[in-house]
BAKOL-514336 format. One record per atom (N, C-alpha, C): x, y, z; residue number from 1; atom name. Coordinates in steps of 0.1 Angstrom, whole numbers, plus 5000, padded with zeros to 4 digits. Atoms other than C-alpha are relative to their C-alpha. Example, Ala and Ser with C-alpha at 12.3 -4.5 7.8 and 13.67 -1.06 7.14 Angstrom:
% BAKOL-514336
<u->5009; v->4988; w->5000; i->1; at->N>
<u->5123; v->4955; w->5078; i->1; at->CA>
<u->5009; v->5012; w->5000; i->1; at->C>
<u->4991; v->4989; w->5000; i->2; at->N>
<u->5137; v->4989; w->5071; i->2; at->CA>
<u->4992; v->5011; w->5008; i->2; at->C>
//
This chain:
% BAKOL-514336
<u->5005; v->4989; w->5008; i->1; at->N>
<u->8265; v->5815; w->5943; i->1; at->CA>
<u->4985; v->5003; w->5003; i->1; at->C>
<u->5015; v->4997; w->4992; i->2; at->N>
<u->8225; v->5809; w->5952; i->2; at->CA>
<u->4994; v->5004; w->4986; i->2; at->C>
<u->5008; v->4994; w->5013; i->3; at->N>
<u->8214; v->5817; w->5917; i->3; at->CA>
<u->5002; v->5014; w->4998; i->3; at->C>
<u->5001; v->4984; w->5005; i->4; at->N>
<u->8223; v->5856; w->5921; i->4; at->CA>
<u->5003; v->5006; w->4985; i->4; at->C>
<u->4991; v->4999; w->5012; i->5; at->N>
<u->8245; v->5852; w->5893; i->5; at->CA>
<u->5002; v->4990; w->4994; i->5; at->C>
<u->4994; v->5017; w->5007; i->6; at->N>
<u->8256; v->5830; w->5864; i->6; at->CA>
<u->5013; v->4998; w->5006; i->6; at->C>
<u->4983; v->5009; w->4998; i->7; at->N>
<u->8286; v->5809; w->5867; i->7; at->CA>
<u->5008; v->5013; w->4993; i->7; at->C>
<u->4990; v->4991; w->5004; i->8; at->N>
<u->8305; v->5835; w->5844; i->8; at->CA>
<u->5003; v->5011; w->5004; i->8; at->C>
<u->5001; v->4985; w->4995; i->9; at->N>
<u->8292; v->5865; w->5859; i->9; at->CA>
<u->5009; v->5003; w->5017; i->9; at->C>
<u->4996; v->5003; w->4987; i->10; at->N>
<u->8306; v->5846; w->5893; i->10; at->CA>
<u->5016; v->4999; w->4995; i->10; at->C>
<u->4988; v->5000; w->5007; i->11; at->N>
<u->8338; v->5839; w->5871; i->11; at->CA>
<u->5007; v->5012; w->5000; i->11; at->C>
<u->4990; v->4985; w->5004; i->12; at->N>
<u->8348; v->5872; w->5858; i->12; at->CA>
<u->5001; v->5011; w->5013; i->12; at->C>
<u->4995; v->4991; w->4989; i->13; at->N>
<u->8342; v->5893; w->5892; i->13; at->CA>
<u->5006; v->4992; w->5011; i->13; at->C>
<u->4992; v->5004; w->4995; i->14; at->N>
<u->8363; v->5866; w->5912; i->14; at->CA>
<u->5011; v->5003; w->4993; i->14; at->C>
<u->4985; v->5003; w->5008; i->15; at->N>
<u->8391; v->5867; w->5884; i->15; at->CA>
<u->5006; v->5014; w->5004; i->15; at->C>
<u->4997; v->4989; w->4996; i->16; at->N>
<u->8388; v->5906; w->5886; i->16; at->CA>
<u->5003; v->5004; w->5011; i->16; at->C>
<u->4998; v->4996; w->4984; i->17; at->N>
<u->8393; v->5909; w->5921; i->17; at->CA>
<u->5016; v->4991; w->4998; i->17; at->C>
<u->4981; v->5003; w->5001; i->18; at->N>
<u->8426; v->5887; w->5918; i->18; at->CA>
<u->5010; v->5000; w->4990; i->18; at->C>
<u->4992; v->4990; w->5011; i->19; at->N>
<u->8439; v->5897; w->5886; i->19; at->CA>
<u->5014; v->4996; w->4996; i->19; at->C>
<u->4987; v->5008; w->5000; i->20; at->N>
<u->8466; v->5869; w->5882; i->20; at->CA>
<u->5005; v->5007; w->4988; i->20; at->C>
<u->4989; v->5000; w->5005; i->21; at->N>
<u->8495; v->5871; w->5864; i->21; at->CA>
<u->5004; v->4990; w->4994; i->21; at->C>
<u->4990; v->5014; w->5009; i->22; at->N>
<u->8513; v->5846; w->5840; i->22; at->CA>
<u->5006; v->4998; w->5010; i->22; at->C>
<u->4990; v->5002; w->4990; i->23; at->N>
<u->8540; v->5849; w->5866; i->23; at->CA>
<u->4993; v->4995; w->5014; i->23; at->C>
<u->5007; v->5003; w->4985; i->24; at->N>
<u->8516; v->5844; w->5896; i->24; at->CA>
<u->4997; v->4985; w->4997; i->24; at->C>
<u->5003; v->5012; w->5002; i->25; at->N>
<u->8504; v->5815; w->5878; i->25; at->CA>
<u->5008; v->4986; w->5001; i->25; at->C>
<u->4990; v->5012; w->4999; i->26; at->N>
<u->8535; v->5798; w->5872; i->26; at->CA>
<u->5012; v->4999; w->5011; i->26; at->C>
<u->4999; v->5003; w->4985; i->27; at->N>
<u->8544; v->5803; w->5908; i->27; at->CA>
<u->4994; v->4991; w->5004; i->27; at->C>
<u->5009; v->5009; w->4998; i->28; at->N>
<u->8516; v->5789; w->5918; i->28; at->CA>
<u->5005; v->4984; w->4997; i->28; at->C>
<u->4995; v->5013; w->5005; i->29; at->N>
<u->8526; v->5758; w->5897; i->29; at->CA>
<u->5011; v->4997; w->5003; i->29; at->C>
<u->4987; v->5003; w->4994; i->30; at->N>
<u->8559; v->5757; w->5912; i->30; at->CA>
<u->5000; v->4998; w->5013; i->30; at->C>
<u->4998; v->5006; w->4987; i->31; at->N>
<u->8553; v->5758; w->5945; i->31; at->CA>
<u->4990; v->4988; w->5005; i->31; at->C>
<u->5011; v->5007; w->4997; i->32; at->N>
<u->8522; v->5739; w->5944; i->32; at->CA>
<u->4995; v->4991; w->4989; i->32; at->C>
<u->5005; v->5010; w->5012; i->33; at->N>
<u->8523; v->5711; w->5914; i->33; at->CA>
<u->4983; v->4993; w->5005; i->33; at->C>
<u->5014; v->5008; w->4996; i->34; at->N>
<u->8487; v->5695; w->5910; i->34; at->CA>
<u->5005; v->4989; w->5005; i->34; at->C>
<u->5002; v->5012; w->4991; i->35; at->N>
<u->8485; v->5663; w->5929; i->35; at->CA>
<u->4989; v->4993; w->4996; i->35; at->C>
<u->5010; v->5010; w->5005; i->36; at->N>
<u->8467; v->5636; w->5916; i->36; at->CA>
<u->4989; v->4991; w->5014; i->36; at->C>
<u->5007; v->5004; w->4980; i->37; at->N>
<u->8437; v->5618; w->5944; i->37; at->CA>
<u->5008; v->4988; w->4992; i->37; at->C>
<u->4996; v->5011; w->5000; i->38; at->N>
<u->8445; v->5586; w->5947; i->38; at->CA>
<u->4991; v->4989; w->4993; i->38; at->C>
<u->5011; v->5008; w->5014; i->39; at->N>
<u->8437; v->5558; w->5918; i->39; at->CA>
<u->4999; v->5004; w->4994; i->39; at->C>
<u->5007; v->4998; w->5017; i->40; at->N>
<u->8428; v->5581; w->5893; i->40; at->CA>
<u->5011; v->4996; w->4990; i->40; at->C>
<u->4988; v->5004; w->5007; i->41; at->N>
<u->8460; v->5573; w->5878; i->41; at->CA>
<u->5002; v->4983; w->4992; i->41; at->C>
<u->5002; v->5011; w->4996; i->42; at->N>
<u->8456; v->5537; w->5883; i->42; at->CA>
<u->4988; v->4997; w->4986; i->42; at->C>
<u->5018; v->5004; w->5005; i->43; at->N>
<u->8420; v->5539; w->5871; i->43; at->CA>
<u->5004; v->5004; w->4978; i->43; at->C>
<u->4994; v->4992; w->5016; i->44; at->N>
<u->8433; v->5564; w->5836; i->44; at->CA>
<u->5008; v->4991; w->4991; i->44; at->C>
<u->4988; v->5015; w->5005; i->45; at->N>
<u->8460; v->5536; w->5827; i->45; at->CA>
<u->4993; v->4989; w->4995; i->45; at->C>
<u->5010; v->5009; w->5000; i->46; at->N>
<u->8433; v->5510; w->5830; i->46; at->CA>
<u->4992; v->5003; w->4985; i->46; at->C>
<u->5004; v->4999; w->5012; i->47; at->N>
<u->8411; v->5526; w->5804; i->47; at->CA>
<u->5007; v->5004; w->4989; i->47; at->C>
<u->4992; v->5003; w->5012; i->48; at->N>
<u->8439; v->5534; w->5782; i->48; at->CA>
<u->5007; v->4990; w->4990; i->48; at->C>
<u->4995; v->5019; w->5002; i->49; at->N>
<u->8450; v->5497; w->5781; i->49; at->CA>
<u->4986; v->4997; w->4991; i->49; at->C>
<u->5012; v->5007; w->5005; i->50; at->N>
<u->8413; v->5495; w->5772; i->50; at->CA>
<u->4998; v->5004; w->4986; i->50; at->C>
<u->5007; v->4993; w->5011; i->51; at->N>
<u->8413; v->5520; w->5745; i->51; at->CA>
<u->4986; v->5006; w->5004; i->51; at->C>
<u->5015; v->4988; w->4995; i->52; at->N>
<u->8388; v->5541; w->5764; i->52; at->CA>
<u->5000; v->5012; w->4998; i->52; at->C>
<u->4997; v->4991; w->5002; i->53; at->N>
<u->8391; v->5573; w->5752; i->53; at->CA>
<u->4995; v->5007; w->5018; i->53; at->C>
<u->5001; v->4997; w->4984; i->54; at->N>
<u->8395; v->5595; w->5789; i->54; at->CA>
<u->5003; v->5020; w->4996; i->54; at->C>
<u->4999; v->4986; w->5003; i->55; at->N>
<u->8385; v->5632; w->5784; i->55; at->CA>
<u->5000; v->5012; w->5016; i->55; at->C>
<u->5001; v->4994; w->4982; i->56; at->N>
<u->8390; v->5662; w->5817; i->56; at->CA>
<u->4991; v->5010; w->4992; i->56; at->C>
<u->5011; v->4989; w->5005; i->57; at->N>
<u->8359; v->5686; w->5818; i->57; at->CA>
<u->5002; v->5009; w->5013; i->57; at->C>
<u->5000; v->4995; w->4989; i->58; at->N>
<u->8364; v->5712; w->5842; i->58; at->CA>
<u->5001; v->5018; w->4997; i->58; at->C>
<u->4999; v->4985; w->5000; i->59; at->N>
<u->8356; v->5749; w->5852; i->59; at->CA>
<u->5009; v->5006; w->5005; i->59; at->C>
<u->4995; v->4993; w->5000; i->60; at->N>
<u->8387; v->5757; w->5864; i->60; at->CA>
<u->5010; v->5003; w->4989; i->60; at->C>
<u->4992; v->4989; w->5013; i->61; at->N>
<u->8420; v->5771; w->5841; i->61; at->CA>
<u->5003; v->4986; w->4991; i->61; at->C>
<u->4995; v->5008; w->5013; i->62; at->N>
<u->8434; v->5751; w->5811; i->62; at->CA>
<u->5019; v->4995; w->5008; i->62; at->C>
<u->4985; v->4993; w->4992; i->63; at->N>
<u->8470; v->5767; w->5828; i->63; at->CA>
<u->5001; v->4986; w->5009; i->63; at->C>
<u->5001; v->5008; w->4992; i->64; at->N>
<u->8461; v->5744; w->5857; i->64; at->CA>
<u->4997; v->4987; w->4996; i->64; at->C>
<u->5005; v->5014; w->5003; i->65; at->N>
<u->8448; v->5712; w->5844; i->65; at->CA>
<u->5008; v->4998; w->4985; i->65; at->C>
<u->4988; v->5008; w->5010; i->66; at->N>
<u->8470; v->5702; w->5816; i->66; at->CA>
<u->5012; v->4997; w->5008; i->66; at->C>
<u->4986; v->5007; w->4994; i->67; at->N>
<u->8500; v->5695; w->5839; i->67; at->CA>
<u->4991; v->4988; w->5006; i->67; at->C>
<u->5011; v->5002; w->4992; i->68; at->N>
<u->8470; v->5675; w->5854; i->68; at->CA>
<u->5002; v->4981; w->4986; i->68; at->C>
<u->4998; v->5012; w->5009; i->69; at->N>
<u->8465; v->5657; w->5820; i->69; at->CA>
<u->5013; v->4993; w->4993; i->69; at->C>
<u->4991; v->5002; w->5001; i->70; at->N>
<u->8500; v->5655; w->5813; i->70; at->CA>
<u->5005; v->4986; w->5008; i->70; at->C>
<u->4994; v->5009; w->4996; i->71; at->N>
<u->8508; v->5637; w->5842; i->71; at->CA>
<u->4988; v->4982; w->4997; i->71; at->C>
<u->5005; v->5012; w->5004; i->72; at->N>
<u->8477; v->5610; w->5830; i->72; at->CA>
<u->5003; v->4995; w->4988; i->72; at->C>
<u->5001; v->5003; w->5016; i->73; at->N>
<u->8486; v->5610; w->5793; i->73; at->CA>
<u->4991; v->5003; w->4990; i->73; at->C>
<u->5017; v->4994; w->5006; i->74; at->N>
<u->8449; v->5628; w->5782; i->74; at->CA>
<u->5007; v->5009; w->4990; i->74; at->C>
<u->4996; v->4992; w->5007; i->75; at->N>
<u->8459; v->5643; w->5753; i->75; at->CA>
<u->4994; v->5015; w->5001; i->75; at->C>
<u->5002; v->4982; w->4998; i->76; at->N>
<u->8456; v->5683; w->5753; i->76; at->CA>
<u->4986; v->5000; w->4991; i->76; at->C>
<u->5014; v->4994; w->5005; i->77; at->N>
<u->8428; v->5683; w->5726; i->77; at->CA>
<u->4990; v->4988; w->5010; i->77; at->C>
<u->5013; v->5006; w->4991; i->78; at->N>
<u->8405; v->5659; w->5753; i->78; at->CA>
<u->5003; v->5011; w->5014; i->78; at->C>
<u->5003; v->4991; w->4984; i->79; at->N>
<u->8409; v->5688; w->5778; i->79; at->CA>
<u->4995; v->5016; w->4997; i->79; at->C>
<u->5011; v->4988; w->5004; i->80; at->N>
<u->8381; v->5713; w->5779; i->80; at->CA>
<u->4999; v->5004; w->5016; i->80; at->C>
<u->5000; v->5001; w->4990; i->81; at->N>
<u->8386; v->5739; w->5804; i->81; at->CA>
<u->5002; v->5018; w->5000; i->81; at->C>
<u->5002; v->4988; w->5004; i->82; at->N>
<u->8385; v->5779; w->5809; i->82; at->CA>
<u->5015; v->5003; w->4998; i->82; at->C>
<u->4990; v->4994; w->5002; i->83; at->N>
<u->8412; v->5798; w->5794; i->83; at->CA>
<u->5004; v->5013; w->5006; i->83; at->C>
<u->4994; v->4985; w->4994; i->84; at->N>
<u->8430; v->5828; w->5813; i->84; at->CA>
<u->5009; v->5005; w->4988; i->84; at->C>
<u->4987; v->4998; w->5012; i->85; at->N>
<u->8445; v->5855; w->5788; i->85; at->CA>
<u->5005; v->5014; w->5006; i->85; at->C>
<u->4988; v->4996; w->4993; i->86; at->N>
<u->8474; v->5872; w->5796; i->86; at->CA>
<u->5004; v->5014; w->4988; i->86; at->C>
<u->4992; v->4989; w->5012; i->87; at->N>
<u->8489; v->5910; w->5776; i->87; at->CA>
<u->5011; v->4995; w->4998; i->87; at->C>
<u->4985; v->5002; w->5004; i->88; at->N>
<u->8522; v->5907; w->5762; i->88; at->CA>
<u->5008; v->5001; w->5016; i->88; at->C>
<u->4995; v->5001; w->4989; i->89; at->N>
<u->8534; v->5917; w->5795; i->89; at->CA>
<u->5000; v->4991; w->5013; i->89; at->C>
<u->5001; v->5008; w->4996; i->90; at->N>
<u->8522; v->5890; w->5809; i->90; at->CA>
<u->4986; v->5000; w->5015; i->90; at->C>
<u->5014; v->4995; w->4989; i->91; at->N>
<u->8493; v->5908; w->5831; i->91; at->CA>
<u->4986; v->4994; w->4999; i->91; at->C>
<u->5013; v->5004; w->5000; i->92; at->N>
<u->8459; v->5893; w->5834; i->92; at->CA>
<u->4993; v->5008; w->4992; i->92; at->C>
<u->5004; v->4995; w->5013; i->93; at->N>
<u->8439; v->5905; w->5805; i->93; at->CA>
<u->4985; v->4989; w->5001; i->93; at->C>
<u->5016; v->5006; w->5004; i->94; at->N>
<u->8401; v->5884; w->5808; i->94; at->CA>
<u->5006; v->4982; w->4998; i->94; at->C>
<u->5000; v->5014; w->5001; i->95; at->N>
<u->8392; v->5847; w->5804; i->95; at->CA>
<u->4993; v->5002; w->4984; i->95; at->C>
<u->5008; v->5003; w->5010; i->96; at->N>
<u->8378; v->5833; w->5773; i->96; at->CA>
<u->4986; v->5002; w->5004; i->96; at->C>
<u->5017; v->4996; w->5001; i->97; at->N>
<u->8339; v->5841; w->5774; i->97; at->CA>
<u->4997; v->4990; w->4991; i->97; at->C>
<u->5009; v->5010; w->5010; i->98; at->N>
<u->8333; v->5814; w->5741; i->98; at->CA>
<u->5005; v->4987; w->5005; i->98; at->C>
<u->4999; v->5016; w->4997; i->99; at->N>
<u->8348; v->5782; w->5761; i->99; at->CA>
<u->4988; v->5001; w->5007; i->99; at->C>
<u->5013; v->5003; w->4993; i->100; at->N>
<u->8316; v->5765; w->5772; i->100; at->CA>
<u->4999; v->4996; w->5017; i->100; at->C>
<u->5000; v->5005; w->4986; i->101; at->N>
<u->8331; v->5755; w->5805; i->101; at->CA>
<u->4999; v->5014; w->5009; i->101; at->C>
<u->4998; v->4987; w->4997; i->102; at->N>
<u->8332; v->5794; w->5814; i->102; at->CA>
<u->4985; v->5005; w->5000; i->102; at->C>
<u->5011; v->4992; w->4994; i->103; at->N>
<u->8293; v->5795; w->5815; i->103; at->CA>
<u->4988; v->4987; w->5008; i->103; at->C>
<u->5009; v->5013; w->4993; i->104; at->N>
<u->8265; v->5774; w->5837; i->104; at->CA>
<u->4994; v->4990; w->4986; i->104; at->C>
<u->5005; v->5009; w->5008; i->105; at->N>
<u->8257; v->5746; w->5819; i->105; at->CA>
<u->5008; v->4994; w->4984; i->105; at->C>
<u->4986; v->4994; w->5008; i->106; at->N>
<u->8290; v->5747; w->5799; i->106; at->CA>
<u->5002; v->4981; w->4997; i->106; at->C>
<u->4993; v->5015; w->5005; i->107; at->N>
<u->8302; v->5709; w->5806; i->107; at->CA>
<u->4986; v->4992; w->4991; i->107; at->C>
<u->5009; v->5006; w->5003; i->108; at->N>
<u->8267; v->5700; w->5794; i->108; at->CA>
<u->5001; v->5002; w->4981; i->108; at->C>
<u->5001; v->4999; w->5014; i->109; at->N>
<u->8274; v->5710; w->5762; i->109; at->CA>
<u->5013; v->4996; w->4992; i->109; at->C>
<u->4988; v->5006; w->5003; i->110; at->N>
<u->8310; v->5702; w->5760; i->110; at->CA>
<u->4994; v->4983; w->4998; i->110; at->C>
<u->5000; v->5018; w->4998; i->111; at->N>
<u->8298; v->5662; w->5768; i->111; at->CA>
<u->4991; v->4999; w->4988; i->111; at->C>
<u->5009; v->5000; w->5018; i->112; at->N>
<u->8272; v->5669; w->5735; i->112; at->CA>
<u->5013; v->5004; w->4997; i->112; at->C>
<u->4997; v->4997; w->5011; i->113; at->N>
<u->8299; v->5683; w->5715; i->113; at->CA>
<u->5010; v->4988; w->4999; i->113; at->C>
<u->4991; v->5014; w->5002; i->114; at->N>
<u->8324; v->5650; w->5725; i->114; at->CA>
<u->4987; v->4989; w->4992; i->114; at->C>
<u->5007; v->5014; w->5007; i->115; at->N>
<u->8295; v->5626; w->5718; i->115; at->CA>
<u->4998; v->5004; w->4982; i->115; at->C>
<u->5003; v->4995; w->5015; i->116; at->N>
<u->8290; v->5643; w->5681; i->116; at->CA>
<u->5011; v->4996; w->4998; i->116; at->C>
<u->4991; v->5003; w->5005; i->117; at->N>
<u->8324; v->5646; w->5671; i->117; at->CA>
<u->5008; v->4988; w->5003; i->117; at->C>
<u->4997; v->5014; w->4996; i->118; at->N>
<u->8333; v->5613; w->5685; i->118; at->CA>
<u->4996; v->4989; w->4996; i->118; at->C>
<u->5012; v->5012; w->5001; i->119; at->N>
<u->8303; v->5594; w->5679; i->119; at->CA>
<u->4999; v->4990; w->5007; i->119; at->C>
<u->5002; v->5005; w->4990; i->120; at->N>
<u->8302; v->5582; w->5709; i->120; at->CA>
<u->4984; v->4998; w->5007; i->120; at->C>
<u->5015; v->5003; w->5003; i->121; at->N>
<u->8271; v->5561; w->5716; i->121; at->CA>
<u->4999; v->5000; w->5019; i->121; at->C>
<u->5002; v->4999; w->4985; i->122; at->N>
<u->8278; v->5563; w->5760; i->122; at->CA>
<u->5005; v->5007; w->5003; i->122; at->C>
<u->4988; v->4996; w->4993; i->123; at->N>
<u->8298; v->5587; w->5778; i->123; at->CA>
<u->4994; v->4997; w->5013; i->123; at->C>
<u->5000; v->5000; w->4989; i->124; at->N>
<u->8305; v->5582; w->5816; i->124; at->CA>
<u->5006; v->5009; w->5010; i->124; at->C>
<u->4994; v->4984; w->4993; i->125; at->N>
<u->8311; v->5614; w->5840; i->125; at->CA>
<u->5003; v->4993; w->5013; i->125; at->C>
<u->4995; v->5002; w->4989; i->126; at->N>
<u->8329; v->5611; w->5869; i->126; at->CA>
<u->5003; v->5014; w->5006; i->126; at->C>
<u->4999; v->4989; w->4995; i->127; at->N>
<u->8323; v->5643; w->5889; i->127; at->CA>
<u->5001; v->5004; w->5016; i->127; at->C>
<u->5003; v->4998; w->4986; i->128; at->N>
<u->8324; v->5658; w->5926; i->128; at->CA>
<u->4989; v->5017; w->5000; i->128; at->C>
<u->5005; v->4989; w->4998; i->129; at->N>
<u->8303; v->5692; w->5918; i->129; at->CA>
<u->4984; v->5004; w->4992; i->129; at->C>
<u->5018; v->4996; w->5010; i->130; at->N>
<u->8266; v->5708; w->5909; i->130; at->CA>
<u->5004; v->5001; w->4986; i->130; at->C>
<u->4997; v->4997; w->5015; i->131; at->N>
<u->8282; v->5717; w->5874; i->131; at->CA>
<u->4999; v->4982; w->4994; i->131; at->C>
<u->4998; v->5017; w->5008; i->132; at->N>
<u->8291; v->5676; w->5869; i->132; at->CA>
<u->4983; v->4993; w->5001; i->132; at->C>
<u->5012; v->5006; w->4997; i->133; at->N>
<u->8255; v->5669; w->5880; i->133; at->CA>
<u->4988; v->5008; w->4986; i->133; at->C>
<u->5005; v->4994; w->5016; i->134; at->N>
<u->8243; v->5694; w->5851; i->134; at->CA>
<u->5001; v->4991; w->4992; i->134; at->C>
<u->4993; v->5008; w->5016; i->135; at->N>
<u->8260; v->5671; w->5828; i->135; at->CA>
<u->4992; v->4988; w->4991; i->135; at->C>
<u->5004; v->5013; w->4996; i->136; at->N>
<u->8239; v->5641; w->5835; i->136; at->CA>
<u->4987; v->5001; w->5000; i->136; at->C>
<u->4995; v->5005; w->5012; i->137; at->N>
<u->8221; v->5640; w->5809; i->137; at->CA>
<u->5004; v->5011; w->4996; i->137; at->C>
<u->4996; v->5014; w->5011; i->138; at->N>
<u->8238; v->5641; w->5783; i->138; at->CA>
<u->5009; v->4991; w->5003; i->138; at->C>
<u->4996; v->5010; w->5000; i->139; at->N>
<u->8260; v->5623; w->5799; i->139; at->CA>
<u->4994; v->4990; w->5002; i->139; at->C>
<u->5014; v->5014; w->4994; i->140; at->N>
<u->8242; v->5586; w->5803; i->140; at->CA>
<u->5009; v->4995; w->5010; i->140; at->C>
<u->5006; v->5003; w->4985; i->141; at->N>
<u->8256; v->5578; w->5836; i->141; at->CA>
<u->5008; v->5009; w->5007; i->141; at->C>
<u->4994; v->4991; w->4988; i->142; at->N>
<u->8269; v->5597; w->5866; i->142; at->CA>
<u->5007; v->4996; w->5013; i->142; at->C>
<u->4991; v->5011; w->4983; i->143; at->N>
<u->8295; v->5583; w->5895; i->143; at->CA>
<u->5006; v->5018; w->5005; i->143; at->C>
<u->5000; v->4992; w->4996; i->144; at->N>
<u->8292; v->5608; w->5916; i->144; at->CA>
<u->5019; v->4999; w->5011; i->144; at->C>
<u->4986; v->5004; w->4990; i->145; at->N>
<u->8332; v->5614; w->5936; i->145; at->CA>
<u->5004; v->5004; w->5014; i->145; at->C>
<u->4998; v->4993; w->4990; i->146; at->N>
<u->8338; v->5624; w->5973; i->146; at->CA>
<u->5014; v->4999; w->5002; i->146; at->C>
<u->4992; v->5005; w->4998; i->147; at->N>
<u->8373; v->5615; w->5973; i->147; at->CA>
<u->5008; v->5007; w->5005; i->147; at->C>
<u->4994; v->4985; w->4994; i->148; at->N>
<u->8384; v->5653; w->5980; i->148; at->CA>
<u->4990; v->5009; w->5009; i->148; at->C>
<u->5011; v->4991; w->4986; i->149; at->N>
<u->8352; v->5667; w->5998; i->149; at->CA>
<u->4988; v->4989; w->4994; i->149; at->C>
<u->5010; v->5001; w->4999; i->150; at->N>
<u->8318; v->5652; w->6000; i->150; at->CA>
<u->4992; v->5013; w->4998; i->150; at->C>
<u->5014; v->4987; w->5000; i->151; at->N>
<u->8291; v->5674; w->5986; i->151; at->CA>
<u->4988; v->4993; w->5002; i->151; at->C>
<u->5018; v->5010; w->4998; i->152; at->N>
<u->8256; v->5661; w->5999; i->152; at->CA>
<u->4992; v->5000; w->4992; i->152; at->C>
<u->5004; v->4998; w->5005; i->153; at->N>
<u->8242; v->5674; w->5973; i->153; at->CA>
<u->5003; v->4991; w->4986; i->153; at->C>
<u->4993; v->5014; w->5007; i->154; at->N>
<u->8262; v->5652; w->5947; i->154; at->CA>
<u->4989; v->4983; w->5005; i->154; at->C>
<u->5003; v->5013; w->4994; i->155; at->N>
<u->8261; v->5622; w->5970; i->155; at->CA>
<u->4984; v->4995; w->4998; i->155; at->C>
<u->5018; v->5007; w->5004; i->156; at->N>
<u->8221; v->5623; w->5972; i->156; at->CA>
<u->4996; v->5004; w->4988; i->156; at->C>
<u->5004; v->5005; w->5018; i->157; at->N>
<u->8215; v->5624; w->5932; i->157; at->CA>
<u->5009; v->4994; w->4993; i->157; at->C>
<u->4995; v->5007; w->5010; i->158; at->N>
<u->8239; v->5604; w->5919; i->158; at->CA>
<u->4998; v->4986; w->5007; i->158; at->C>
<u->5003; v->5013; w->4999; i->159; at->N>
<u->8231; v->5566; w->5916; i->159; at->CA>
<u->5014; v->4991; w->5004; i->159; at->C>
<u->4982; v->5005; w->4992; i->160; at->N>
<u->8267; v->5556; w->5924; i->160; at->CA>
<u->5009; v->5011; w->5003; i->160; at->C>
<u->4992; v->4989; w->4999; i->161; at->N>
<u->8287; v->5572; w->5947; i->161; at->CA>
<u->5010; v->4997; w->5001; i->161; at->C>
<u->4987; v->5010; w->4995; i->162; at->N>
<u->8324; v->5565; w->5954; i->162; at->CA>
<u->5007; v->5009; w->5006; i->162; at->C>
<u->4987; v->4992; w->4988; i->163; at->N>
<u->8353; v->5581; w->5981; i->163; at->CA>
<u->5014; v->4995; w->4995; i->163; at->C>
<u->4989; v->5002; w->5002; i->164; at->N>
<u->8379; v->5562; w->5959; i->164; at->CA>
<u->5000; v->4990; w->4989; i->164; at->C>
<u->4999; v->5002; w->5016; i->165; at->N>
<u->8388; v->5555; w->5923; i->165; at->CA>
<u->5000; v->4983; w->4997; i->165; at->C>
<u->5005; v->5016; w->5000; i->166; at->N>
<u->8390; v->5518; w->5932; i->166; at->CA>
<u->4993; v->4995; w->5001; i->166; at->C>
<u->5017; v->5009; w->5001; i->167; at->N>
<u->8352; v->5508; w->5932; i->167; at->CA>
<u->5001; v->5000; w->4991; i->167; at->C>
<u->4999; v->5004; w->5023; i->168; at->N>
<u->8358; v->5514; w->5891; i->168; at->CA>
<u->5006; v->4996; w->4999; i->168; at->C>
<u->4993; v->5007; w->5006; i->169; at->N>
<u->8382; v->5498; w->5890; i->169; at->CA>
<u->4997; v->4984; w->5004; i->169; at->C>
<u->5010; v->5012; w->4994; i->170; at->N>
<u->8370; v->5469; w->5909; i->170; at->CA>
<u->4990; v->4993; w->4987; i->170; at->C>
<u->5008; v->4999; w->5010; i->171; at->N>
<u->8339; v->5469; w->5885; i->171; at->CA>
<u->5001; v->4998; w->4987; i->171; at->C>
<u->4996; v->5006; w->5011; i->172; at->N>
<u->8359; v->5470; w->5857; i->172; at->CA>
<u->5008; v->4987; w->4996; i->172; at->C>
<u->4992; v->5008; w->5001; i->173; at->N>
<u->8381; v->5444; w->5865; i->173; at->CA>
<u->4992; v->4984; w->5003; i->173; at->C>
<u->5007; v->5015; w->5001; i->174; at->N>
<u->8349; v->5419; w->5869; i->174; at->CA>
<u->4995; v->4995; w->4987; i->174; at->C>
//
């Protein structure tokens, strides 16, 4: 984006230009179920054993990432993420505008409103993008992820980086 624009203003004239469909969407989902990387599954299991509460923060759709948390077990209210809304007919009709993940600096305020209503005295982000690196603080720490692309920009500011979900688990399992 380069700063021309906010994140939302970059949002709503990408959405408008493609102008999905309920039906495009759940195409999409059919021919192309999400795919989990490798470990995270492994890793999510792990902290559920632990009683870790395991929340998904992400700028893309809700639509998309609930089959996502589904296949981990993250309950639907720990998934914060932009909503697509649809007319009766099922046509593309706008995003949410008041989900926080729908403007720059969105997950930063989502990971404050978990630590409030939670009372959560650490959270730990596990991201691959500039948005996850916003987060950090409030999140108190940052594992930066390459495990689907390397961003260099990630890699050189986060204090741990990892290519695969098994260094935490490793870690955790000392």
């Amino acid at each position: 984006m380069g700063g021309a624009m906010t994140f939302q203003e970059s949002l709503k004239l990408r959405l408008d230009i493609i102008k999905p469909s309920i039906y495009q969407v759940r195409d999409f989902l059919n021919l192309k179920p999400p795919r989990l990387s490798p470990g995270i599954r492994k890793l999510v299991d792990l902290l559920h054993k632990r009683h870790i509460p395991v929340f998904l923060i992400s700028g893309g759709f809700k639509c998309i990432i609930t089959p996502v948390a589904g296949q981990l077990q993250i309950p639907l209210d720990h998934v914060f993420a932009n909503r697509l809304k649809f007319y009766f007919t099922g046509e593309f009709a706008g995003f949410d505008e008041n989900e926080p993940t729908s403007r720059s600096g969105g997950k930063a305020v989502v990971i404050n409103h978990i630590k409030s209503v939670y009372n959560f005295k650490n959270v730990v982000l596990v991201g691959d993008g500039a948005t996850d690196l916003e987060a950090a603080p409030p999140a108190d720490a940052f594992i930066g992820y390459g495990g689907n692309v390397i961003r260099q920009a990630v890699k050189s500011k986060a204090k741990w980086f990892i290519t695969d979900f098994n260094e935490i688990i490793e870690v955790l399992n000392q």
